[in-house]
LUMSE-403421 format. One record per residue (C-alpha): residue in three letters; x, y, z. Coordinates in nm, 3 decimals, always signed. Layout:
<rs>
{rest = ala; c1 = X; c2 = Y; c3 = Z}
...
</rs>
This chain:
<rs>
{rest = unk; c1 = +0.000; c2 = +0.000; c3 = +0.000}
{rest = unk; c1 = +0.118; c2 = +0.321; c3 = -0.097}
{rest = unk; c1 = +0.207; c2 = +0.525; c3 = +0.229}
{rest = unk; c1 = +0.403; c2 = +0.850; c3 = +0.066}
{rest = unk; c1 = +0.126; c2 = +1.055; c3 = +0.132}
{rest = unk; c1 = +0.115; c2 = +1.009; c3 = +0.497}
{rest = unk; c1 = +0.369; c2 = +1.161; c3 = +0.758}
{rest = unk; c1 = +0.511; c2 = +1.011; c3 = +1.059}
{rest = unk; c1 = +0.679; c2 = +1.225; c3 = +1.363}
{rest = unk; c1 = +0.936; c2 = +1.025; c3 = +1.562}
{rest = unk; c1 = +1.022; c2 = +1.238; c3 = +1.905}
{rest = unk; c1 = +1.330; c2 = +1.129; c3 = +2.070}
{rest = unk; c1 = +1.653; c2 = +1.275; c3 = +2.259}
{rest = unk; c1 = +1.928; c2 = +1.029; c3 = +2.110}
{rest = unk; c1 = +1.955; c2 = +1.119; c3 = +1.758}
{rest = unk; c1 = +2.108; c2 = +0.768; c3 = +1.676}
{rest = unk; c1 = +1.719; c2 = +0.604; c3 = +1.772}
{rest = unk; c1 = +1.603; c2 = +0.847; c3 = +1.494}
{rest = unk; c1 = +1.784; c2 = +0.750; c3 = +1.229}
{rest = unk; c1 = +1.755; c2 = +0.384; c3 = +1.325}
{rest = unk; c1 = +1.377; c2 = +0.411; c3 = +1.359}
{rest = unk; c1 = +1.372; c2 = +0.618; c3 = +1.042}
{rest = unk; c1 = +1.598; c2 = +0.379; c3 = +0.854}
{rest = unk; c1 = +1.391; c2 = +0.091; c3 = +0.955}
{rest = unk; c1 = +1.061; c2 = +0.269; c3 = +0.831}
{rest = unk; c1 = +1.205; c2 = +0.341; c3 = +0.500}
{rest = unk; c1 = +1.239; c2 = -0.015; c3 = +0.419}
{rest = unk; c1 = +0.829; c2 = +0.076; c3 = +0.368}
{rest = unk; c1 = +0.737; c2 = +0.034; c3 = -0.017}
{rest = unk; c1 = +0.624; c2 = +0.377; c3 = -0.109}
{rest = unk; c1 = +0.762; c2 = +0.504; c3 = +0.238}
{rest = unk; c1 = +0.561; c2 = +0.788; c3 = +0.413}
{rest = unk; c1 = +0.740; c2 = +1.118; c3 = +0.508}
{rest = unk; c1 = +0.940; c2 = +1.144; c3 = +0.850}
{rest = unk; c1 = +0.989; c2 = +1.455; c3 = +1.041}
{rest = unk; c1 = +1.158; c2 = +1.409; c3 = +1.428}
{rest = unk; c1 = +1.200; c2 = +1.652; c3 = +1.690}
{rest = unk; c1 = +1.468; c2 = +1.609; c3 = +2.049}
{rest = unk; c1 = +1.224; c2 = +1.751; c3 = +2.294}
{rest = unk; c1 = +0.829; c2 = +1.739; c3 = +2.346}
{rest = unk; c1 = +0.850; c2 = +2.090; c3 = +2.317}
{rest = unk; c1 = +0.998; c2 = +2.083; c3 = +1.971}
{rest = unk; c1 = +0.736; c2 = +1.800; c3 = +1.899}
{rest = unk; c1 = +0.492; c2 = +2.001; c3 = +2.035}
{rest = unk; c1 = +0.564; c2 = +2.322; c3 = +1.833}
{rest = unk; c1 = +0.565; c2 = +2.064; c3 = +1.513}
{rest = unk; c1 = +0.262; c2 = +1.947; c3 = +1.580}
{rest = unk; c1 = +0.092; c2 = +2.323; c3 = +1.583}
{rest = unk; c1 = +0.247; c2 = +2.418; c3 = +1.297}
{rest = unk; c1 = +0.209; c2 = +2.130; c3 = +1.078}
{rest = unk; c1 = -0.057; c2 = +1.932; c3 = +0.904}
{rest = unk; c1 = -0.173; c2 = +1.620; c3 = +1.089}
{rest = unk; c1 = +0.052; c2 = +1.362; c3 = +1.123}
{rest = unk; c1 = -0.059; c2 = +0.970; c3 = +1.014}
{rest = unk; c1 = +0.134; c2 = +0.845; c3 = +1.322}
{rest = unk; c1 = +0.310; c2 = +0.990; c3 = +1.666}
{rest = unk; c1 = +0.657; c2 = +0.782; c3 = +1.798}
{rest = unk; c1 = +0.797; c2 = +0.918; c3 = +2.106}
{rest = unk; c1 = +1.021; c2 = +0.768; c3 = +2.359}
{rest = unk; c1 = +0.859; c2 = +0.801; c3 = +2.749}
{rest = unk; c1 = +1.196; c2 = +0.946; c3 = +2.881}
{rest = unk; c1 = +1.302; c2 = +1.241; c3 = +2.726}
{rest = unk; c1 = +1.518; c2 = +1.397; c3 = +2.961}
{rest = unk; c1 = +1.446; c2 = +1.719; c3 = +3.116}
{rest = unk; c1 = +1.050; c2 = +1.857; c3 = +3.032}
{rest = unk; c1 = +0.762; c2 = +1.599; c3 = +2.984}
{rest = unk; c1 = +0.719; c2 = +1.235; c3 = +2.938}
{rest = unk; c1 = +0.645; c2 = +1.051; c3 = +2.619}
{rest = unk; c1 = +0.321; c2 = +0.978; c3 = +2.781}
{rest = unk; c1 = +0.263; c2 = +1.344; c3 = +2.818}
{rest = unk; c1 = +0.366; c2 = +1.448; c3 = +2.513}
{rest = unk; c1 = +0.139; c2 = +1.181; c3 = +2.307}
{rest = unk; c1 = -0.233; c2 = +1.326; c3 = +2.559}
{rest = unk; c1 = -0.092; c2 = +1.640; c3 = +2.379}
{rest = unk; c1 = -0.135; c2 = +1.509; c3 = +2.040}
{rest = unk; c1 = -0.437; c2 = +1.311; c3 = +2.105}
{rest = unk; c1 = -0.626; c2 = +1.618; c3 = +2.198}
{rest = unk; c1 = -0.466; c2 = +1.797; c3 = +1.862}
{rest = unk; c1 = -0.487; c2 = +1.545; c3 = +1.682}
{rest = unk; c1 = -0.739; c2 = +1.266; c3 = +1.765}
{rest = unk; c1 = -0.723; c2 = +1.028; c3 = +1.458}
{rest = unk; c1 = -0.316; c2 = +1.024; c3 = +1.444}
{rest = unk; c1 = -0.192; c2 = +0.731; c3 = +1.606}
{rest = unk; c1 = +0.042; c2 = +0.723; c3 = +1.891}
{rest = unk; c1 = +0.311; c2 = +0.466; c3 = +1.994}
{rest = unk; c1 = +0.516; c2 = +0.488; c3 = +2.278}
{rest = unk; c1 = +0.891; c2 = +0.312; c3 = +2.287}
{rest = unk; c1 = +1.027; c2 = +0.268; c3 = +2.648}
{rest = unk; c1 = +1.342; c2 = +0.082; c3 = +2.859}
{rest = unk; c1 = +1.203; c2 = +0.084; c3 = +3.216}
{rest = unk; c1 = +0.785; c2 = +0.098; c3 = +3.211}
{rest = unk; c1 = +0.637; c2 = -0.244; c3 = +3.337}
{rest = unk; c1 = +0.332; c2 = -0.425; c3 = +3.066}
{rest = unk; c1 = +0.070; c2 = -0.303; c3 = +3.352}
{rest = unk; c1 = +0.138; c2 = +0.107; c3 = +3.326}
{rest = unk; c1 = +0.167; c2 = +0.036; c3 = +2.946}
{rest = unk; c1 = -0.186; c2 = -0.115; c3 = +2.910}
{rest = unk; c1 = -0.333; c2 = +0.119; c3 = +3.138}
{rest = unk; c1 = -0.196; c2 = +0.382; c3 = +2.922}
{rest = unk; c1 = -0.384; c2 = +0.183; c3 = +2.629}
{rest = unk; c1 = -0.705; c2 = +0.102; c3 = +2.825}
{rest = unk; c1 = -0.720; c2 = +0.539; c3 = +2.896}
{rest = unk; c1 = -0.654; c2 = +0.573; c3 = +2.502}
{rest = unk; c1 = -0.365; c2 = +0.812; c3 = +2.598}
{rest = unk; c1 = -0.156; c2 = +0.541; c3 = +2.362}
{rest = unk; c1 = -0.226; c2 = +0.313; c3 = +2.064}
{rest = unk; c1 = +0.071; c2 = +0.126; c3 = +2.103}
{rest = unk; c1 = +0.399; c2 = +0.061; c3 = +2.258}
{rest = unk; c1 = +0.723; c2 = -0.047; c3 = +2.148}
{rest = unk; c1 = +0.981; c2 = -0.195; c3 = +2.398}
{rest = unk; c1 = +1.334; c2 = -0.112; c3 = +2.329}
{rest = unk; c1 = +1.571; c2 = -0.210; c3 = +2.210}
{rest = unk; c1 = +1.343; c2 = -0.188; c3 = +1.945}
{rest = unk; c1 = +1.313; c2 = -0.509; c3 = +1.729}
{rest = unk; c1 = +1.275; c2 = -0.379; c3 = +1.352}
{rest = unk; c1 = +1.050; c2 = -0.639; c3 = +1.193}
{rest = unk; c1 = +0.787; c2 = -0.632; c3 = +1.474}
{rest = unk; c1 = +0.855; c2 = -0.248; c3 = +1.464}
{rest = unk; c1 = +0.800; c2 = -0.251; c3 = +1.107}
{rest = unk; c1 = +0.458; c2 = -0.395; c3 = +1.171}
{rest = unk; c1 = +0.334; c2 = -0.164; c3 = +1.451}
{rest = unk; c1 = +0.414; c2 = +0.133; c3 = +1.193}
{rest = unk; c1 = +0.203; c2 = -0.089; c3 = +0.891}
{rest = unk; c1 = -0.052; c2 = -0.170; c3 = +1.127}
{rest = unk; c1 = -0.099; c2 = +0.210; c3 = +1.290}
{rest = unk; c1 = -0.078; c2 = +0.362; c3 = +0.946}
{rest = unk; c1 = -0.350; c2 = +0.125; c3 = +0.778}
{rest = unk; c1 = -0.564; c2 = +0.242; c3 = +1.051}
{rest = unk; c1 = -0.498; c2 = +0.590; c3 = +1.042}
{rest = unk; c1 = -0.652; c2 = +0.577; c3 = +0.648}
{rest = unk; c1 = -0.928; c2 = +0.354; c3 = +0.739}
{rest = unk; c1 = -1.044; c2 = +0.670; c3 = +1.008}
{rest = unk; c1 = -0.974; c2 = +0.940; c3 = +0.724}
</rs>
């Protein structure tokens, strides 16, 4: 399915993830467009200024500011039909379905992040972004 339409913001302080996760998404036939941002304030700002993104990635430890989790109620108020995954280290399966069960997250990702089953959270999310446009 062509995706080249759709964009995809990847939040994230460790510029290395970003071009890993970006590298890994381009592997997409017809791969959609990628913009990333180093703080949840840069996402945020992005986010304002931009049209609506098909899917939301952001880590849930960003350093100094907000959590990933924070960050990704943000978009869901600004954007409800873009879908949001959240990668993480240290949160336990119980916080990350309760995050699910409130709808504050689509998905999650555990890292170190495994390409092909990342590969297939990103297909997955972006087939049902289009099917709520």
């Amino acid at each position: 399915m062509p995706w080249k339409n759709l964009s995809i913001l990847i939040v994230d302080d460790e510029p290395e993830l970003i071009s890993l996760l970006s590298a890994i998404i381009n592997e997409l036939s017809s791969p959609p467009i990628i913009t990333f941002a180093l703080t949840g304030e840069e996402g945020k700002k992005i986010i304002l200024n931009s049209k609506e993104f098909a899917i939301v990635i952001s880590n849930f430890n960003m350093g100094k500011g907000m959590t990933g989790a924070d960050f990704l109620r943000f978009v869901k108020s600004n954007n409800p039909r873009t879908s949001r995954i959240l990668m993480t280290s240290g949160l336990g399966k119980d916080s990350l379905l309760e995050m699910m069960t409130k709808d504050f997250i689509d998905d999650y990702t555990i890292k170190p992040v495994m390409a092909e089953h990342f590969l297939g959270q990103v297909e997955k999310s972006l087939r049902a972004y289009k099917n709520k446009t």
